[in-house]
N, C-alpha and C positions, 0 to 999 in steps of 0.2 A: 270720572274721566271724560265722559262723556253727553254730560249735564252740560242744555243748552244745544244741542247739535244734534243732528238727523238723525243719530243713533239713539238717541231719547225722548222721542217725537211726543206731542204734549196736546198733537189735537189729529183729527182726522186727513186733513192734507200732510202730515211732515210723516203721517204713519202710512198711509200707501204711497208718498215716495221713498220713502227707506223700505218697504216692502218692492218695489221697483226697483231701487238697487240692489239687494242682494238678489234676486231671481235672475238679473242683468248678470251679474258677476257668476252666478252660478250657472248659466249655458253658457256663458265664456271658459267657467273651468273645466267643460270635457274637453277643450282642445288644450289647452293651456297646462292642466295640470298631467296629463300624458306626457309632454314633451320634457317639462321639469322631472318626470318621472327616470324616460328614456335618457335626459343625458345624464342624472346618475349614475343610473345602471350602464351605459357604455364608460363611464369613464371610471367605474370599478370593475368592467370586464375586462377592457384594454388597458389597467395601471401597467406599468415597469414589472416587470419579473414574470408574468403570468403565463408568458406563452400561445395567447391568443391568436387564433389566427387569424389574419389582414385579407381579407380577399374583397378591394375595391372594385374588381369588372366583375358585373356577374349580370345578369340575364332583366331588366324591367319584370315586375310581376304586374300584373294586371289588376289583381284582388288590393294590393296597397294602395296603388295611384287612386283607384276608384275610393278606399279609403279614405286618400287625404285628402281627396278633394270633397267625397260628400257629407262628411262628418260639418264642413266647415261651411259652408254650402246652407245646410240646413241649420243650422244655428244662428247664421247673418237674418235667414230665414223667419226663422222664431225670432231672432231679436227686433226685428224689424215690425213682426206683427206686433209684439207687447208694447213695445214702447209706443212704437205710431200710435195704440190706441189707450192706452194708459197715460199716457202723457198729455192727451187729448180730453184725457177723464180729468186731468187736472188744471185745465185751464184755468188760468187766476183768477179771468172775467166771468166765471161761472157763479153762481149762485151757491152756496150751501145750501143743502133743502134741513127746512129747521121748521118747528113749531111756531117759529120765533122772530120777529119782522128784524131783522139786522142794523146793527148800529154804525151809522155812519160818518166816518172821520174823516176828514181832508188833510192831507199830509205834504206839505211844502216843505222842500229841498233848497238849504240856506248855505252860507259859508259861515261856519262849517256846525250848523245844527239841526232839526228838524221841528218844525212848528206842527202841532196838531190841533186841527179846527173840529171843534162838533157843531155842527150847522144847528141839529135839535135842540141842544143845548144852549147855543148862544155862549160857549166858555171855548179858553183855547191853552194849551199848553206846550212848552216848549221842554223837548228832549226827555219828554214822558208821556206814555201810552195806555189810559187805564180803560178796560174794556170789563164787560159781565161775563166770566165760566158759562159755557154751554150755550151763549148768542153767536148768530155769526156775525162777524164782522168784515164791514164792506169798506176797504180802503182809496180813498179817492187821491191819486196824485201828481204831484206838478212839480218846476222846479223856479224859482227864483238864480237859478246862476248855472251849472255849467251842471252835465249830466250828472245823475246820482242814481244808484240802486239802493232799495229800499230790502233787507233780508232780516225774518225774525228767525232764524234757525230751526228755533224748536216747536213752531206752528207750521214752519214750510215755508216754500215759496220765495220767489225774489220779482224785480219789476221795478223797470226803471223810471225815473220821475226824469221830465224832459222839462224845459221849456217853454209854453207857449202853448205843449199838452195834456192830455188828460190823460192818465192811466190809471188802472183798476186793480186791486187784489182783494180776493175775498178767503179770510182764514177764519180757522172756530179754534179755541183752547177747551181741552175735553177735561181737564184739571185747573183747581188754581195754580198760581204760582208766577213768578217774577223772570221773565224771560229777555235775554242777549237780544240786540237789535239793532242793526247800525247799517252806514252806508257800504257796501260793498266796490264801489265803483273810484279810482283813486280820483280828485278831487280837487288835488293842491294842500299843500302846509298843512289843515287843519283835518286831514283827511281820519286819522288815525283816532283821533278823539270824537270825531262824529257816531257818535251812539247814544243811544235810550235806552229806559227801562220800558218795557213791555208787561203789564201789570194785569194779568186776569183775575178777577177779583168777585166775590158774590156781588148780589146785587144792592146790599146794606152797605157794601165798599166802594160800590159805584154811585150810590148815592152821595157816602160821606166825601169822597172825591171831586163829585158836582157842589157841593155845596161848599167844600173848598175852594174850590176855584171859584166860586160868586162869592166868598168872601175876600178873595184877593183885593178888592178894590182896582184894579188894574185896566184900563179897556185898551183893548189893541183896534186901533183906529190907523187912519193910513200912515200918522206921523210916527203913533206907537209903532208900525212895523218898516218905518222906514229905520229909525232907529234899531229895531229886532235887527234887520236885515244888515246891519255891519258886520263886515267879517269878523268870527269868536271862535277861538278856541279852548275850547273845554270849558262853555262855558253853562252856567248853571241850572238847575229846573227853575222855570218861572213859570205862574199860572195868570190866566183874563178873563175878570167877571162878565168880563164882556165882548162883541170880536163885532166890528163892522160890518155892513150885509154882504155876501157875497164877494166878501175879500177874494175866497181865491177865487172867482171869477175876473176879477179884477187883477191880480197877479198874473192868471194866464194869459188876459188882455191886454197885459206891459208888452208882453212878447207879442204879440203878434198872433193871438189865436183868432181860430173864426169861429165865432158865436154859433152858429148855425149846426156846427160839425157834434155828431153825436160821439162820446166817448170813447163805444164800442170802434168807430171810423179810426181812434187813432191809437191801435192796439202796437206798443211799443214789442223788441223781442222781449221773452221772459226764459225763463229757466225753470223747473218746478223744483 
């Protein structure tokens, strides 16, 4: 039921934010689950027949007011501490601290698909995401056309690809396995079909994968992505042996970026 989504979190970021929402929701429920309490019980003290008695004027007590109010008081309190710094802890632009130097993919937001550059690699894939179990992975992204958010559910995190800028997310998968991944942000027409696969894989997979995609024969050059870049709906996985230098620099440079501006500088909102 819940394969794929924050409640089955599949690497370090999606499991301390789903640790972050239930602790959320649970000092919401001392006030919350009282009151759901209270009007059962008044509305089985005061049913029809009972003979209860009504007595609306009666005296302020001093000990309740202080009640309602510091009960709630202190939980905005506490919520305010955890989150502000838990949410903090999970900055997307943050690093994973890993044994392990991070694999780095560039991720352009098309109408209506997502192209994935491995710059190390020199291959690129379109509308599939193959990564190493237990590397982190550093997501570089941008957009070709009109805003998009990038969310894998069961790694965590979201972060939107703009335009013109650069945006970062950094996730780890603590398991293999083939995870939901799609745009989150509506888009037009093709919005609904915009999704990947999300593929962690050992590293005999991540090889067999590179070595697929260089057997594509395919090179995505600027004409190869001018063509890529026609609006598609639902359209297929396709792999390139090969990807022009610095394409997505060159994407971001369609728009109007400025070269000089460090990525960190153009830190879009995110959501963890």
């Amino acid at each position: 039921m819940f394969k794929d989504s924050l409640f089955d979190p599949a690497g370090p970021v999606s499991a301390a934010t789903r640790d972050l929402f239930f602790d959320s929701v649970g000092l919401m429920l001392i006030v919350v689950a009282p009151v759901f309490l209270l009007v059962g019980f008044v509305l089985w003290r005061y049913r029809a027949g009972t003979g209860a008695a009504y007595k609306p004027h009666w005296a302020g007590s001093r000990a309740v007011e202080i009640g309602i109010w510091f009960m709630p008081v202190v939980i905005v309190v506490a919520l305010w501490f955890i989150v502000w710094n838990r949410t903090h802890a999970l900055d997307p632009y943050k690093p994973i601290a890993s044994g392990l130097p991070p694999l780095v993919v560039q991720a352009v937001a098309l109408d209506w698909q997502w192209l994935f550059i491995y710059p190390d690699e020199n291959v690129a894939a379109v509308n599939r995401l193959v990564f190493p179990v237990g590397r982190p992975l550093t997501i570089e992204l941008t957009s070709d056309t009109v805003m998009n958010s990038l969310s894998i559910p069961a790694l965590g995190g979201q972060i939107y690809a703009m335009a013109g800028m650069e945006t970062q997310l950094n996730l780890l998968a603590d398991r293999p396995g083939v995870y939901d991944g799609r745009n989150t942000m509506f888009s037009g027409d093709g919005f609904s079909a915009q999704t990947f696969a999300a593929e962690a894989v050992d590293v005999s997979g991540f090889q067999s994968f590179l070595a697929q995609a260089r057997a594509s024969g395919d090179a995505l050059d600027a004409a190869g992505f001018e063509t890529l870049s026609t609006p598609t709906i639902a359209g297929p996985v396709r792999l390139y042996s090969t990807v022009e230098p610095k394409l997505f620099h060159t994407i971001m440079a369609a728009h109007g970026s400025m070269p000089e501006m460090a990525p960190a500088a153009n830190h879009a909102e995110h959501a963890p």
